[in-house]
C-alpha positions as CSV (number, residue, x, y, z in Angstrom):
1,X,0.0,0.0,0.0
2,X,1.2,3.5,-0.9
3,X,2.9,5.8,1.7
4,X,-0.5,7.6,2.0
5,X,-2.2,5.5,3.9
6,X,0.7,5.0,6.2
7,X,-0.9,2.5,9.0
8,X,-1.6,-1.1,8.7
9,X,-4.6,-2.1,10.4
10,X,-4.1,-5.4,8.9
11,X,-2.2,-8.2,10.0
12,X,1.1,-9.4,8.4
13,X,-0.7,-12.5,7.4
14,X,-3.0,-10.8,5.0
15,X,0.3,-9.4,3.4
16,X,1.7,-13.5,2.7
17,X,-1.2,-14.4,0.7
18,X,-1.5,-14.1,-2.7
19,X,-2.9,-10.8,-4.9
20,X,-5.4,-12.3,-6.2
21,X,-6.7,-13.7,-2.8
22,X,-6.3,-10.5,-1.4
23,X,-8.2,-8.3,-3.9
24,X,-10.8,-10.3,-3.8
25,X,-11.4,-10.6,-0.4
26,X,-11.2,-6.2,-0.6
27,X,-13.5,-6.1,-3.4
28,X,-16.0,-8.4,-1.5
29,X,-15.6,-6.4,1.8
30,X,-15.6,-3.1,-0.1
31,X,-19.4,-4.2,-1.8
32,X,-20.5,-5.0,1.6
33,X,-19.7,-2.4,3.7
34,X,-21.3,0.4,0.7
35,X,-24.4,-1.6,0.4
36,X,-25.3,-2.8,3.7
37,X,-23.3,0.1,5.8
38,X,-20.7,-0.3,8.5
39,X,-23.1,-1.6,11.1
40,X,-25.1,-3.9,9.3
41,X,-21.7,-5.3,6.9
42,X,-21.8,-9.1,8.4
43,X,-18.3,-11.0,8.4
44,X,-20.2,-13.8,7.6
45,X,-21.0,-13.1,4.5
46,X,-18.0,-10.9,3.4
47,X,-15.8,-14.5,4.3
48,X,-18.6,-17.0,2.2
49,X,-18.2,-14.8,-1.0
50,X,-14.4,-14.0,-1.1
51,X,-14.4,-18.0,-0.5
52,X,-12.2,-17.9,2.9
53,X,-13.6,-18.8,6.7
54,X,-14.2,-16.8,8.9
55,X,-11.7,-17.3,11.3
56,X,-9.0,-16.7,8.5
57,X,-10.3,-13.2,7.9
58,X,-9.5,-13.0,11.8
59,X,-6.2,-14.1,11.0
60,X,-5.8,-11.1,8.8
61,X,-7.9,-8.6,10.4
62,X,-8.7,-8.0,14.5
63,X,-11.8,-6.4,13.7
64,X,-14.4,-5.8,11.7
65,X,-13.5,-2.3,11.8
66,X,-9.7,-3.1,10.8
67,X,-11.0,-4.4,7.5
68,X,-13.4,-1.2,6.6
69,X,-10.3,0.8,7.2
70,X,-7.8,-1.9,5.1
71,X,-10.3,-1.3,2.2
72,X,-11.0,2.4,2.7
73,X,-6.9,2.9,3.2
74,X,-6.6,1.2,-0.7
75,X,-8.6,3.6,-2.1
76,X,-6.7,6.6,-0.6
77,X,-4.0,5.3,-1.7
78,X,-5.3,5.6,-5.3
79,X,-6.2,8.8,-4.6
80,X,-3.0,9.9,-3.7
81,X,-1.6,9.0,-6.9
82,X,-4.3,10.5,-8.7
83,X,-3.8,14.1,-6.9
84,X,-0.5,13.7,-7.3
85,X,-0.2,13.3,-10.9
86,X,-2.9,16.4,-11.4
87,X,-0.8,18.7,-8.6
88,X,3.1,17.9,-10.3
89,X,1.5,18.5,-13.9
90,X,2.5,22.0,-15.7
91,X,-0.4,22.6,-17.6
92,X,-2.8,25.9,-16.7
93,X,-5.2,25.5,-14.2
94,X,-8.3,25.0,-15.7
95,X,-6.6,22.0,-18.0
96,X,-5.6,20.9,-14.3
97,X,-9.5,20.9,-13.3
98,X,-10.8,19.8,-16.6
99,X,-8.6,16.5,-16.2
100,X,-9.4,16.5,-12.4
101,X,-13.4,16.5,-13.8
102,X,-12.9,14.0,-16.2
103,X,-11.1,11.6,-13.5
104,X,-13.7,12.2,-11.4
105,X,-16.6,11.5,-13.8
106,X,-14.5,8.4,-15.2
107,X,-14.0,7.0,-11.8
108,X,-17.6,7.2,-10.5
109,X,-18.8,5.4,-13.5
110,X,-16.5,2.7,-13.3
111,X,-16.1,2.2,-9.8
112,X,-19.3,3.1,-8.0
113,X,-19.0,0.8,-5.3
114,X,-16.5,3.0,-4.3
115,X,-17.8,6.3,-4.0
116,X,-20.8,4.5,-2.1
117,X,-18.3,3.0,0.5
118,X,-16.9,7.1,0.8
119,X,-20.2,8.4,1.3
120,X,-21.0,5.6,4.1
121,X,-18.0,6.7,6.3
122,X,-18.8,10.2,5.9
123,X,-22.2,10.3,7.4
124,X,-23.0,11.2,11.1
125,X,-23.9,7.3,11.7
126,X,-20.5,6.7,11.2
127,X,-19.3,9.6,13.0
128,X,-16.3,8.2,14.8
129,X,-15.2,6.2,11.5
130,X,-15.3,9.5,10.0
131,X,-12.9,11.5,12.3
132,X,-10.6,8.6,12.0
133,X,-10.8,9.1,8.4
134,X,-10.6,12.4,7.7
135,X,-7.4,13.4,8.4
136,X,-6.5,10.8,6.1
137,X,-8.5,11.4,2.8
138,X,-9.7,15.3,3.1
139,X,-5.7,16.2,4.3
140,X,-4.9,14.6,0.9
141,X,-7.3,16.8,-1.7
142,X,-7.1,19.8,0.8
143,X,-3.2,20.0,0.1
144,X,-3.6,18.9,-3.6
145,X,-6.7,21.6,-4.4
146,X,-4.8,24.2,-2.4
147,X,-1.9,23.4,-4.0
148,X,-3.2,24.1,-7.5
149,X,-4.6,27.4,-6.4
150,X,-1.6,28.6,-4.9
151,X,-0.1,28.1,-8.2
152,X,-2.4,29.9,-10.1
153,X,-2.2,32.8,-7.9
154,X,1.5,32.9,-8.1
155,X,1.0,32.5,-12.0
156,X,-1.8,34.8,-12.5
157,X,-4.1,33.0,-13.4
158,X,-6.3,33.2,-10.0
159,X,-7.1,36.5,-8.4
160,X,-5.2,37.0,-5.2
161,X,-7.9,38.2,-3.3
162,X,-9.4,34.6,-2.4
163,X,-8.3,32.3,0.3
164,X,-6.6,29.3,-0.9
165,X,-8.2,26.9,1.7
166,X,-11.7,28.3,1.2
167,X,-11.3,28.8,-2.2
168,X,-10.0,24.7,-2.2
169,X,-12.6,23.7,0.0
170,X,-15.4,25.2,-2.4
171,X,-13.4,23.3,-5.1
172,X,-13.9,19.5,-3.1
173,X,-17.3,20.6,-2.4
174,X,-18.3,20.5,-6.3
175,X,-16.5,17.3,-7.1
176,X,-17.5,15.4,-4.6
177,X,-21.0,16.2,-4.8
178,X,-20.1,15.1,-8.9
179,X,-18.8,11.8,-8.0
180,X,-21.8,11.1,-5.9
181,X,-24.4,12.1,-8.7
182,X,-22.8,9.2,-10.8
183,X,-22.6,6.6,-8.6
184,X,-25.1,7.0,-5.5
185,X,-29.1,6.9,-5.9
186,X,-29.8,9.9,-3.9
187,X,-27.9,12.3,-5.5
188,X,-28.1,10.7,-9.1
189,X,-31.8,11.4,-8.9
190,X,-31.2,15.1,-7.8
191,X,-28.8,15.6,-10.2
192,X,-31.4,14.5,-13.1
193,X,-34.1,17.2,-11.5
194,X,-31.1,20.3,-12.0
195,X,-29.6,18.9,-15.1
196,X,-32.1,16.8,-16.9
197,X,-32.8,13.1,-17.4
198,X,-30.2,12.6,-20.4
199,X,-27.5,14.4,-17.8
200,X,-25.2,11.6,-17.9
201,X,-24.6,11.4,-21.5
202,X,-23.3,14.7,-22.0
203,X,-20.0,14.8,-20.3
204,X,-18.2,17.3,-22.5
205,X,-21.7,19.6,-21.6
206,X,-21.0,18.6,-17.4
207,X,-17.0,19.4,-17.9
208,X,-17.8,22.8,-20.4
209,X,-19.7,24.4,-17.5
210,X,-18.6,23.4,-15.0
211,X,-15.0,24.6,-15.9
212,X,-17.0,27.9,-17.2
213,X,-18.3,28.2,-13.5
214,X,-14.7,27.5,-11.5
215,X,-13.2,30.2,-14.1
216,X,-15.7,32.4,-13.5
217,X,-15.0,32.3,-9.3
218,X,-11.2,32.0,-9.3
219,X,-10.6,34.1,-12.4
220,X,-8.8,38.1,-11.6
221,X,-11.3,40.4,-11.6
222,X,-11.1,43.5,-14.3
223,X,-13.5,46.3,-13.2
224,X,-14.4,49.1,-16.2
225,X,-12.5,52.0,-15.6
226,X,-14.2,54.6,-13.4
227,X,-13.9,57.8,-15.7
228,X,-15.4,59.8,-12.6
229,X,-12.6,59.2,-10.7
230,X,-9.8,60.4,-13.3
């Protein structure tokens, strides 16, 4: 596992078994815990369909709760890498959030299970989950999304009168709330009210204006020239 997910809240026997075995027995756990929810997720099953007993998935895990943080610690890792890439790339900054929006959008459609397991842990059901969490995943696209807006301000291309960790926080806010319309029932359904029912085949429309929104906010202002005051 990547260096951004640091602590291993699995045991060195999960690390001796083969890949395949131990993808599998994520992906499984992964499905479980976003469709049933931490509290209802049952070992039971999660062990009968990865094919493994139950008492060796307490060979690799203590708790059930060591495994929902082993599968939610994979996909930070992922990520990482992703924000990384974006953040080290040289391009302007709104080709930076174009290819952040198209990640995003690419992602939720091909791994929905995913963004359904990340909106689990951050509801108030799972509010001690959460705050072990968050320092973990929002620390990652908080330094990443500030990053990129530092940047721009140093290059121009974003005004200097807006925070960097508001202006970043703003920024999370609209592509998370993206990555759930694509992949969780709720807000797909909302999303089809605002944007129409044929919203999810038009992804260049989605990525045009939504850029055309983010330039719009972050973009130096140029007021008219007052001739009154010349």
């Amino acid at each position: 596992m990547a260096d951004f997910f640091e602590e291993n809240y699995h045991k060195s026997t999960f690390d001796n078994i083969p890949e395949e075995k131990r993808s599998k027995i994520l992906s499984v756990a992964v499905n479980e815990f976003a469709t049933q929810g931490f509290e209802n997720a049952n070992i039971n099953t999660i062990a009968k369909k990865a094919e493994v007993s139950v008492g060796s998935l307490y060979k690799y895990f203590d708790t059930k709760t060591d495994l929902f943080l082993t599968c939610v610690g994979h996909e930070i890792s992922y990520l990482g890498q992703l924000l990384e890439a974006v953040t080290a790339d040289e391009s302007d900054i709104m080709l930076k959030f174009e290819k952040l929006l198209r990640a995003a959008i690419t992602f939720s459609r091909e791994n929905a299970i995913i963004n359904m397991l990340y909106n689990e842990f951050t509801t108030e059901s799972n509010s001690l989950l959460g705050k072990q969490l968050v320092e973990k995943m929002e620390a990652l696209t908080a330094k990443a999304y500030k990053s990129v807006i530092v940047q721009g301000q140093v290059s121009g291309e974003v005004r200097a009168d807006i925070d960097p960790g508001m202006a970043a926080f703003l920024v999370d806010n609209l592509l998370m709330n993206l990555q759930f319309s694509y992949s969780c029932t709720y807000y797909r359904e909302r999303y089809k009210i605002y944007a129409g029912n044929d919203i999810f085949e038009k992804d260049e429309f989605v990525i045009e204006n939504i850029l055309r929104f983010v330039k719009a906010a972050l973009k130096p202002q140029k007021y008219p020239e007052r001739k009154d005051l010349l």
